[in-house]
N, CA, C and O of each residue as an XYZ file, in Angstrom:
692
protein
N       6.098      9.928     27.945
C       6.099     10.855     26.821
C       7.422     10.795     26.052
O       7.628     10.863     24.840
N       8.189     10.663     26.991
C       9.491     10.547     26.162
C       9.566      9.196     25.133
O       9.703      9.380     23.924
N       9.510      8.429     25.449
C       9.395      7.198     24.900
C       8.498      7.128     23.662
O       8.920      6.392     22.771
N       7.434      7.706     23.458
C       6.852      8.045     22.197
C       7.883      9.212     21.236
O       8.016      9.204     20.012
N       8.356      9.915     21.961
C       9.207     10.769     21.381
C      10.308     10.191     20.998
O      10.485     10.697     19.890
N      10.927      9.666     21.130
C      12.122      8.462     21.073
C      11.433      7.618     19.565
O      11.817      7.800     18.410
N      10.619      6.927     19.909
C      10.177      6.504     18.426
C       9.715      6.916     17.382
O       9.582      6.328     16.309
N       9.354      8.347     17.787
C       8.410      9.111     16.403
C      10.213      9.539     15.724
O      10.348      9.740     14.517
N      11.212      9.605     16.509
C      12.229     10.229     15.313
C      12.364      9.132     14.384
O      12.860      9.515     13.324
N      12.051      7.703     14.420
C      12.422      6.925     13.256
C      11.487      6.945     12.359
O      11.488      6.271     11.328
N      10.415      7.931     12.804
C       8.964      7.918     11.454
C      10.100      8.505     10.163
O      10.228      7.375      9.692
N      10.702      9.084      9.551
C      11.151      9.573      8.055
C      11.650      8.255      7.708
O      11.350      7.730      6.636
N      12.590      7.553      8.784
C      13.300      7.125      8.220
C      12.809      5.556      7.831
O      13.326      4.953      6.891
N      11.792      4.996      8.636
C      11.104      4.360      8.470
C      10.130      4.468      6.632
O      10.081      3.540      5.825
N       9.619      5.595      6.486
C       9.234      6.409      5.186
C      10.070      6.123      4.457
O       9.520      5.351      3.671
N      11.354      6.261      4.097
C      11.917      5.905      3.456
C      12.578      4.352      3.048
O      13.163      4.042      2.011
N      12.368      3.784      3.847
C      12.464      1.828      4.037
C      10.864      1.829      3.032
O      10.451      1.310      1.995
N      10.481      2.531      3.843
C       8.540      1.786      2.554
C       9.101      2.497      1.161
O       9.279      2.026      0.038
N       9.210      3.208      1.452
C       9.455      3.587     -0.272
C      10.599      2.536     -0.960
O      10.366      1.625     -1.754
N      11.825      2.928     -0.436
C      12.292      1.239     -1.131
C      12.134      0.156     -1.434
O      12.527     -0.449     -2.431
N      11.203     -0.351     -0.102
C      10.395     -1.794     -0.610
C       9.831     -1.808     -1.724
O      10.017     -2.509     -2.719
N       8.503     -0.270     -1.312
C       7.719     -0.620     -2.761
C       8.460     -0.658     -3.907
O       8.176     -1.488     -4.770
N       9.692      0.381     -4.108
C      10.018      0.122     -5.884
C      10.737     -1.584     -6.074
O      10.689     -2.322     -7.058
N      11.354     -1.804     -4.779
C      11.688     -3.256     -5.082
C      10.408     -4.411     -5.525
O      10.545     -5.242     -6.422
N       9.431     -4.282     -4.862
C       8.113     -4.829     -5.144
C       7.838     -4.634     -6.127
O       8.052     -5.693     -6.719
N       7.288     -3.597     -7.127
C       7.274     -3.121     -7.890
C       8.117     -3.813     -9.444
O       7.586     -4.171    -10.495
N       9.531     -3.806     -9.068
C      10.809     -4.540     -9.905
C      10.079     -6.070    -10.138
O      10.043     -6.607    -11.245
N       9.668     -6.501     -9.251
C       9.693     -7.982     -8.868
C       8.244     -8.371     -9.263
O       7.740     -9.485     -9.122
N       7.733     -7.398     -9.719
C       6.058     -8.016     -9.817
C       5.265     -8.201     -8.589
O       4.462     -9.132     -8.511
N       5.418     -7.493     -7.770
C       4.706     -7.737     -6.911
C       3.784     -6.370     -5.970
O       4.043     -5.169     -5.903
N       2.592     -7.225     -5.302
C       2.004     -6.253     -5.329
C       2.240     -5.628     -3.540
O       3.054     -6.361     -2.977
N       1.839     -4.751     -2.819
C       2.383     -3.970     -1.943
C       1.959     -3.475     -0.848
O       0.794     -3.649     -1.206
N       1.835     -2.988      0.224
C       0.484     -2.411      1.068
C       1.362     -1.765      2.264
O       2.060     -2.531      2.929
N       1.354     -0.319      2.577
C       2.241     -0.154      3.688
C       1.192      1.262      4.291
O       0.415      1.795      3.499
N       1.271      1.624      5.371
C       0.545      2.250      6.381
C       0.866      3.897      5.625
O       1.968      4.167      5.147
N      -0.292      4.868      5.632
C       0.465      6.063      5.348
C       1.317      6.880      6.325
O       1.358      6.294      7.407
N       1.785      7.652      6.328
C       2.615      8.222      7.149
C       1.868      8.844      8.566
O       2.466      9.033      9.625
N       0.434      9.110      8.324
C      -0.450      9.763      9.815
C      -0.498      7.747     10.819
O      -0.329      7.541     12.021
N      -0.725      6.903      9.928
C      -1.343      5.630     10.214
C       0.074      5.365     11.118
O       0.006      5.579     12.328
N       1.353      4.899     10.531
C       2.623      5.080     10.894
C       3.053      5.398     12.057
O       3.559      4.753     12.975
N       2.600      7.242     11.790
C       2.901      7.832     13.681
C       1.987      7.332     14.234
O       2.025      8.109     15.188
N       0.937      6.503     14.539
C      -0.043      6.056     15.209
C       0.626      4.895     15.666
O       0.891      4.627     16.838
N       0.873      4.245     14.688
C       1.488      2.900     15.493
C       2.938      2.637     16.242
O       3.460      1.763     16.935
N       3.339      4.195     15.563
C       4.738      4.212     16.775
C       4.572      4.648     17.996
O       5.190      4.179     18.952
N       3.490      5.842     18.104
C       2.765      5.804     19.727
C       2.666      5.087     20.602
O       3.182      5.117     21.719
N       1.751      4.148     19.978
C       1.608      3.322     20.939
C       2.253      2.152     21.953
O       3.481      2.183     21.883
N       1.817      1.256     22.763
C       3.325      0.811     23.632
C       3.808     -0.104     23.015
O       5.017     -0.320     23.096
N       2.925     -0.929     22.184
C       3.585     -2.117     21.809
C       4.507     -1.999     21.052
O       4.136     -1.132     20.261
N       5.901     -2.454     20.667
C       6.735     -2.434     19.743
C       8.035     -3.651     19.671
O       8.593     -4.208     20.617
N       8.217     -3.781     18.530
C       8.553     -3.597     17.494
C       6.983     -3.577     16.584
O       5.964     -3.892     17.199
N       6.903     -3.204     15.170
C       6.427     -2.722     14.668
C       6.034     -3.428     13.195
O       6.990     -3.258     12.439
N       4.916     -4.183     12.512
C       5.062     -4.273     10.904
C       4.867     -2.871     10.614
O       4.376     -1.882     11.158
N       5.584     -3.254      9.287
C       5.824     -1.457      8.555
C       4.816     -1.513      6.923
O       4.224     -0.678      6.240
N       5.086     -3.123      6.847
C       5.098     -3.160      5.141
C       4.800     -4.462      4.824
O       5.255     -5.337      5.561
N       4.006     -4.827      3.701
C       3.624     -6.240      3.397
C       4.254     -5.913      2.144
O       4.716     -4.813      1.842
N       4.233     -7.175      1.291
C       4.886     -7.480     -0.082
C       4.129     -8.894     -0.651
O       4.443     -9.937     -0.078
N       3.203     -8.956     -1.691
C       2.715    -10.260     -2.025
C       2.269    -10.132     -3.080
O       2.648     -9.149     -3.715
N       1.301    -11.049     -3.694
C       0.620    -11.268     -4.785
C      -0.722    -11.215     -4.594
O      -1.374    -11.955     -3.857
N      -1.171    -10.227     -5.347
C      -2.802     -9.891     -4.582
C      -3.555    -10.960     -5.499
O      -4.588    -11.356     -4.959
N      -3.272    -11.592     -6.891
C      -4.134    -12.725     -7.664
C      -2.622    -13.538     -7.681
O      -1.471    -13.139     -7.855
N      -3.447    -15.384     -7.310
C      -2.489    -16.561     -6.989
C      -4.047    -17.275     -7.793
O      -5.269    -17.247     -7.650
N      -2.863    -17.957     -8.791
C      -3.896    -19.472     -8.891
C      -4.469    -20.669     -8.025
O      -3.443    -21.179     -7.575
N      -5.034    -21.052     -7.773
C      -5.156    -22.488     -7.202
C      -4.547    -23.614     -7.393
O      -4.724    -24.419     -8.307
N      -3.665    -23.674     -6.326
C      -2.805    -24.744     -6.424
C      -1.144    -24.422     -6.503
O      -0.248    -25.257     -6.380
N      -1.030    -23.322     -6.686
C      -0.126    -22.554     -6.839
C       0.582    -22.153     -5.184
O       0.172    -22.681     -4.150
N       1.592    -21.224     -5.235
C       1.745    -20.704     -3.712
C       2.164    -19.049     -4.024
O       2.741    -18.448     -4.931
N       1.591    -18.735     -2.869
C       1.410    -17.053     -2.232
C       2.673    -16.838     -2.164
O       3.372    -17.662     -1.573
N       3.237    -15.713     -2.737
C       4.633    -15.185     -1.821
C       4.229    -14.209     -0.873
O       3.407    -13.329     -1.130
N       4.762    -14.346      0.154
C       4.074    -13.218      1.413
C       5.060    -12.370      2.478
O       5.150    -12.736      3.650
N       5.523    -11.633      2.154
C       6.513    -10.832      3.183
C       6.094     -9.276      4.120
O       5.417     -8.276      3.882
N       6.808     -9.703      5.099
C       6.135     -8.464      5.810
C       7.435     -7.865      6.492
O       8.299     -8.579      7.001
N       7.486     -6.471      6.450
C       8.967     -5.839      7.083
C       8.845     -5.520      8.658
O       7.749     -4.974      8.791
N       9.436     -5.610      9.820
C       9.312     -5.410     10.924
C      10.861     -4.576     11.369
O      12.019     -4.838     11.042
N      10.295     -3.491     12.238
C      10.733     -2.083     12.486
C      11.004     -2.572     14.130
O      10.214     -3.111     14.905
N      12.266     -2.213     14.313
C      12.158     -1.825     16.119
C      12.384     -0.709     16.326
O      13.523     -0.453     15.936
N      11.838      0.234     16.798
C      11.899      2.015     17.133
C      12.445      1.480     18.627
O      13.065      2.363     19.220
N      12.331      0.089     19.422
C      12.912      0.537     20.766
C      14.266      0.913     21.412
O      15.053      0.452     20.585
N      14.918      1.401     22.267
C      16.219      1.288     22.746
C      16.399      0.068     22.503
O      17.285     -0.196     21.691
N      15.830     -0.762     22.958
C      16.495     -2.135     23.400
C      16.183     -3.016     21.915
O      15.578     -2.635     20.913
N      16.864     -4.368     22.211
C      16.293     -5.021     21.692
C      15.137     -5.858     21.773
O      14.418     -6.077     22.747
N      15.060     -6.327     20.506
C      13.551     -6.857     20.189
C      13.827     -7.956     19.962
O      14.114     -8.226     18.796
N      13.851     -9.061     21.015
C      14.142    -11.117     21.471
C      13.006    -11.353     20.574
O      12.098    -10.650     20.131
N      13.453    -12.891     20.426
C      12.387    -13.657     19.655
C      11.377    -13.250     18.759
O      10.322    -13.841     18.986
N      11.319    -12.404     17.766
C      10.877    -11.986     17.206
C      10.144    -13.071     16.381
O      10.858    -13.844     15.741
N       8.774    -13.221     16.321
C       8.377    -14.065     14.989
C       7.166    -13.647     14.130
O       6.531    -12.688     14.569
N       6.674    -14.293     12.799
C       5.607    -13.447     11.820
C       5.322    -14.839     12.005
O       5.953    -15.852     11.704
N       4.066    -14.624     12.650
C       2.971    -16.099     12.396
C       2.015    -15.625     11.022
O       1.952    -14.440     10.696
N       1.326    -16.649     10.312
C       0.902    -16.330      9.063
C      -0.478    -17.480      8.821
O      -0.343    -18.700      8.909
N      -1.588    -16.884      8.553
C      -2.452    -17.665      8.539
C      -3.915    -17.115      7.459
O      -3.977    -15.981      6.984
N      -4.513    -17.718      7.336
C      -6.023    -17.180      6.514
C      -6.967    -17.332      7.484
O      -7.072    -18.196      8.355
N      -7.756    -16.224      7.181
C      -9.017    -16.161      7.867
C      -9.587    -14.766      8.751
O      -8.615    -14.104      9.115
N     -10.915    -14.148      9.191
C     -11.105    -13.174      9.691
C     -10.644    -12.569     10.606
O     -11.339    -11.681     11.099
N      -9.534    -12.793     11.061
C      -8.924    -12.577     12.025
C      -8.900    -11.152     12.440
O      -9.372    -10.897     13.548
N      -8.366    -10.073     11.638
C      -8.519     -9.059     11.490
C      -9.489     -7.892     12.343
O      -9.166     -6.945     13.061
N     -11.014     -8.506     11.846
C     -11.816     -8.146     12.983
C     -11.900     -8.313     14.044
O     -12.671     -7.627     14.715
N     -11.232     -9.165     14.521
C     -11.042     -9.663     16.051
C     -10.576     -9.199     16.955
O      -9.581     -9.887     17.183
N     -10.664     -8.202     17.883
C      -9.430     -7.812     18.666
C      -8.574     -8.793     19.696
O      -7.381     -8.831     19.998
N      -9.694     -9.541     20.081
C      -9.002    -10.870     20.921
C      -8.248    -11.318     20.378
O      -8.692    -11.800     19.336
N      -6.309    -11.574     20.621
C      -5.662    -12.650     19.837
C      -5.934    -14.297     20.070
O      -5.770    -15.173     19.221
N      -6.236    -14.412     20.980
C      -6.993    -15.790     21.212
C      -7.992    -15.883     20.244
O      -7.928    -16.865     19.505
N      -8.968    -15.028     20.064
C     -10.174    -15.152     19.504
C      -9.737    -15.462     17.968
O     -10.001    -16.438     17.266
N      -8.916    -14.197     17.671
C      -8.851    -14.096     16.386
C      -8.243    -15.592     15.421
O      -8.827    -16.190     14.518
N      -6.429    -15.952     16.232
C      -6.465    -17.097     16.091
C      -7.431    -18.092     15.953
O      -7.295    -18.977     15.108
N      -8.512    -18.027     16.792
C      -9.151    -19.691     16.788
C      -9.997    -19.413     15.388
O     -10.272    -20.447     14.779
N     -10.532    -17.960     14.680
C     -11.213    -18.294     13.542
C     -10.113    -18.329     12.233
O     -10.484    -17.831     11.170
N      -8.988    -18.825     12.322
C      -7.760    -19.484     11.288
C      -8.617    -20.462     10.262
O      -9.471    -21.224     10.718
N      -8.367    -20.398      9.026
C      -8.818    -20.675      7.944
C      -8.329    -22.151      8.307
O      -7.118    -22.317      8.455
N      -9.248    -23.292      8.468
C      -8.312    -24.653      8.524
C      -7.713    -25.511      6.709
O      -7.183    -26.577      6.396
N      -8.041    -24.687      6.212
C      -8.196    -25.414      4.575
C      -6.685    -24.663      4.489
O      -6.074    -25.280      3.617
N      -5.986    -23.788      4.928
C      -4.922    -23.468      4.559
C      -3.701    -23.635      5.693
O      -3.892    -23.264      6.851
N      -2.332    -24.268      5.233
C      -1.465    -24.026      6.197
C      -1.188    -23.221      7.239
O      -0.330    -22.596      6.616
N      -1.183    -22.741      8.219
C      -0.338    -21.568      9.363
C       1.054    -22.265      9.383
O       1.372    -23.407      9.715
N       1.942    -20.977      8.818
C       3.365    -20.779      9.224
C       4.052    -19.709      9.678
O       3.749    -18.518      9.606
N       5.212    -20.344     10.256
C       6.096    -19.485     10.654
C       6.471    -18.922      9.560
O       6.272    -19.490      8.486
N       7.202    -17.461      9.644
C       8.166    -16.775      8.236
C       9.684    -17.053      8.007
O       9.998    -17.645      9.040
N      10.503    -16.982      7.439
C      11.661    -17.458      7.691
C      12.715    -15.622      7.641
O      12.883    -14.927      6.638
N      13.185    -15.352      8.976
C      13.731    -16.442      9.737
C      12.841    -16.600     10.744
O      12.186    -15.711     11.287
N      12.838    -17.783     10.982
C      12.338    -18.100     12.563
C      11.840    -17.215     13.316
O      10.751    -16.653     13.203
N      12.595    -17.089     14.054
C      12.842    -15.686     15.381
C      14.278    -15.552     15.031
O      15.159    -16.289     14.590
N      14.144    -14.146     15.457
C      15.355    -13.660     15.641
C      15.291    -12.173     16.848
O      14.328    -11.466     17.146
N      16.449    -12.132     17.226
C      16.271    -10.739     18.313
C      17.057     -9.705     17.104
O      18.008     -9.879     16.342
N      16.010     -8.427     17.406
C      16.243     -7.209     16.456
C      16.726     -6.336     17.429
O      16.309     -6.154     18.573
N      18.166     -5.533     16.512
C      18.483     -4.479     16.857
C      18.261     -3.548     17.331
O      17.180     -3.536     16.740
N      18.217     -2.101     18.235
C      17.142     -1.361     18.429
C      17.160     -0.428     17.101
O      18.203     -0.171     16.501
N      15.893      0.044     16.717
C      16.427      0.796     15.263
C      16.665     -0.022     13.844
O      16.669      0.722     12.863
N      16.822     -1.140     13.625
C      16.620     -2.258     12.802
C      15.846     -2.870     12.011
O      14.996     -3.482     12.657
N      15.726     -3.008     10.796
C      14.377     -3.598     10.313
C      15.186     -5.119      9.588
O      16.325     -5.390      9.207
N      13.888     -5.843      9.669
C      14.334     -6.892      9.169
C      12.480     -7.536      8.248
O      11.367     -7.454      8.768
N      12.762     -8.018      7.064
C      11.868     -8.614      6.479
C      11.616    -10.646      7.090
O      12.477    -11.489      7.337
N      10.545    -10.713      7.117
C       9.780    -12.032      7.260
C       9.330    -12.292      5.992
O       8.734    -11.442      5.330
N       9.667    -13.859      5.438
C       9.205    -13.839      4.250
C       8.562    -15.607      4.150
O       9.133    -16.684      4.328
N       7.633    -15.376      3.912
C       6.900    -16.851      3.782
C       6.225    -16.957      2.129
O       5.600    -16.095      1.511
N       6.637    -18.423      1.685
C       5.570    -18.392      0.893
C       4.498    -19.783      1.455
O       4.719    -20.713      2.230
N       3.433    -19.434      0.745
C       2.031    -20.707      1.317
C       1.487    -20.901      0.470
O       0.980    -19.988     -0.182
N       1.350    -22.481      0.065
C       1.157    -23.146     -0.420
C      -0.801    -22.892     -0.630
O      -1.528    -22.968      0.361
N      -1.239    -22.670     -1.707
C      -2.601    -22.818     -2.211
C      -3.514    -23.938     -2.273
O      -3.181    -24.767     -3.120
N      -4.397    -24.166     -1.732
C      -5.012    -25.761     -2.032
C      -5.621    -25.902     -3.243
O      -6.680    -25.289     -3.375
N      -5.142    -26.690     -4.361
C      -5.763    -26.594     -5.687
C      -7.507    -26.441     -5.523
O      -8.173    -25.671     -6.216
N      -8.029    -27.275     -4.538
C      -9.808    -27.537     -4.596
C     -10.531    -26.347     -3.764
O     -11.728    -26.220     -3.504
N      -9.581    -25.627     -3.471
C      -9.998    -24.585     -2.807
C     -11.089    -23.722     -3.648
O     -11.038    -24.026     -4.840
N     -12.121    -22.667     -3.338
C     -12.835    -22.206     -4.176
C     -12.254    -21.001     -4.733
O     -11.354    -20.352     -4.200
N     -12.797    -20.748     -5.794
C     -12.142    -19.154     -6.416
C     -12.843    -18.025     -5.669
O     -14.029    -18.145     -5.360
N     -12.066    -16.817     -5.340
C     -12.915    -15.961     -4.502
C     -11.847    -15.139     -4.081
O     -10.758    -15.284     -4.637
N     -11.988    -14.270     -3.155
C     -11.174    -13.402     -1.960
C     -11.230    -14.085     -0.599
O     -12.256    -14.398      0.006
N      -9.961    -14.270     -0.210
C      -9.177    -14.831      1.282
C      -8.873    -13.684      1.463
O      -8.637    -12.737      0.714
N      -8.907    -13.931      3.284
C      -7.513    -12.933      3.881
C      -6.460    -13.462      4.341
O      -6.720    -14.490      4.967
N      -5.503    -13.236      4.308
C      -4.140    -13.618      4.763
C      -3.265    -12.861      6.027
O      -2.822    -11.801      5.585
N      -2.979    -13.009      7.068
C      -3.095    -12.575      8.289
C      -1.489    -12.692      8.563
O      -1.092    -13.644      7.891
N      -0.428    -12.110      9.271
C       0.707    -11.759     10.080
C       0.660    -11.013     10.704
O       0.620     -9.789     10.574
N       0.658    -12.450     12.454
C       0.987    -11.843     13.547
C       2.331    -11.819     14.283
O       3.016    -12.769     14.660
N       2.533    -10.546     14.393
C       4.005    -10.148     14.787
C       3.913    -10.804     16.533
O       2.944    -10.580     17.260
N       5.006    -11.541     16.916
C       4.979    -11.742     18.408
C       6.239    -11.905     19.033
O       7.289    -12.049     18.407
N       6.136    -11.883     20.268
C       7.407    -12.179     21.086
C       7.642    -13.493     21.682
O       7.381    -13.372     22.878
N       7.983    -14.605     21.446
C       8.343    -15.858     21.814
C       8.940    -15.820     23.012
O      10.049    -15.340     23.247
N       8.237    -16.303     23.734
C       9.343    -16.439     25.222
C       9.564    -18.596     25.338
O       8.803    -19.084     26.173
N      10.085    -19.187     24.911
C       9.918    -20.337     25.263
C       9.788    -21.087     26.309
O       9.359    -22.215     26.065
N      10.069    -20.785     27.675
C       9.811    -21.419     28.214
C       8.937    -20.379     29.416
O       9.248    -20.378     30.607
N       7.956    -19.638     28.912
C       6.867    -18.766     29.581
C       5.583    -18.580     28.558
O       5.307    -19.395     27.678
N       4.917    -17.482     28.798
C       3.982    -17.076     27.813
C       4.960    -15.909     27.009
O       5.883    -15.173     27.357
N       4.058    -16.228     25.463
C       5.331    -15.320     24.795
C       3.892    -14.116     24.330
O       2.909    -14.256     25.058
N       3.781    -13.196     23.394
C       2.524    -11.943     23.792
C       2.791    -10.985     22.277
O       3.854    -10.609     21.784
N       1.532    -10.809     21.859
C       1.791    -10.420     20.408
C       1.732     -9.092     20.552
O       1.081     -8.381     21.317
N       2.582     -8.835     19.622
C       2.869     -7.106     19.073
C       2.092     -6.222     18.203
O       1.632     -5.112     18.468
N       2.008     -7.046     16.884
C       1.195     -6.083     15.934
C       0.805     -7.300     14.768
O       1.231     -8.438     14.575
N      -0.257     -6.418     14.082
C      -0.613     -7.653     12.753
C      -0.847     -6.609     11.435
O      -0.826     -5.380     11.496
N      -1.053     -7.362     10.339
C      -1.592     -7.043      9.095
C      -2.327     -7.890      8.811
O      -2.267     -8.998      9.345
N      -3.454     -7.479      7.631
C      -4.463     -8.098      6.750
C      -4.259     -7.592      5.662
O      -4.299     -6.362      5.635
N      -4.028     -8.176      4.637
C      -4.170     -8.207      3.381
C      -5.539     -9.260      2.624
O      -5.820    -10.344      3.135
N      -6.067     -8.882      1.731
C      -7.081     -9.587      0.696
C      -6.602     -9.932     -0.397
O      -6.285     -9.144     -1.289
N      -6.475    -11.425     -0.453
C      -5.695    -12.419     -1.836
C      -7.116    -12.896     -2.373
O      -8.140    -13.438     -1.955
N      -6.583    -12.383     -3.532
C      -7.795    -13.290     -4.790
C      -6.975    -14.774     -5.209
O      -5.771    -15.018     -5.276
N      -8.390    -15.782     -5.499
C      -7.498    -17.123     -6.283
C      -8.431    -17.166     -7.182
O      -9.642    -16.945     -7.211
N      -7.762    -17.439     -7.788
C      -8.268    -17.532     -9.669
C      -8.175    -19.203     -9.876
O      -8.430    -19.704    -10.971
């Protein structure tokens, strides 16, 4: 119990990181998507953590063109948060609760990348943005994709075990 209590004090302040993003998003042309504040304390509850807080992208991309795609990641833990990485991919994933599962239905017509930076270990209390852009396949069809970041913990030389994700819906024109 304590330990949920421990992370719900960074819910304002967390609130206030989304609100900055968005007007920076906003500045920049870009479009936005962040959890409301009930959604928020939900995901600081729970055990897994560190945390996405916030996406940042372009909801219409031409074909052939590339996605800008960023996502903000929160550590509410004491400790730190090792190897941190934003895997990034298209496809239904979303519905999936299996991360095995979800992975294997990955859009193959589009790249999967890492975000830059790499990994990194987060502060406790720390946010840091992941920012990828991905490349569009010109012959691709016009329509609605989803675009997928999964937050995980890299262990390299073990099994490393995912944290949290987002879905967003990109139109290509």
């Amino acid at each position: 119990m304590a330990e949920k209590k421990d992370k719900l004090r960074h819910l304002s302040r967390i609130l206030k990181e989304i609100e900055e993003h968005r007007k920076d998003a906003e500045k920049k042309g870009l479009d936005f998507a962040a959890p409301s504040e009930e959604e928020m304390r939900e995901k600081l509850e729970r055990s897994k953590s560190p945390v996405i807080t916030l996406a940042s992208y372009m909801a219409t991309v031409a074909r052939g063109s590339t996605l800008p795609f960023s996502v903000n990641v929160f550590n509410p833990d004491p400790t730190t948060g090792p190897g941190l990485i934003v895997y990034t991919f298209f496809g239904p994933a979303n519905m999936v609760a299996d991360v095995g599962q979800a992975l294997s239905v990955a859009d193959a017509r589009f790249p999967k990348l890492t975000s830059t930076p790499t990994s990194i270990d987060l502060a406790p209390g720390a946010s840091q943005t992941f920012q990828t852009s991905i490349p569009v396949p010109a012959d691709i069809a016009p329509g609605r994709y989803l675009v997928n970041a999964f937050l995980f913990r890299s262990i390299w030389f073990d099994v490393g075990f995912y944290l949290d994700r987002v879905m967003i819906p990109i139109t290509f024109t």
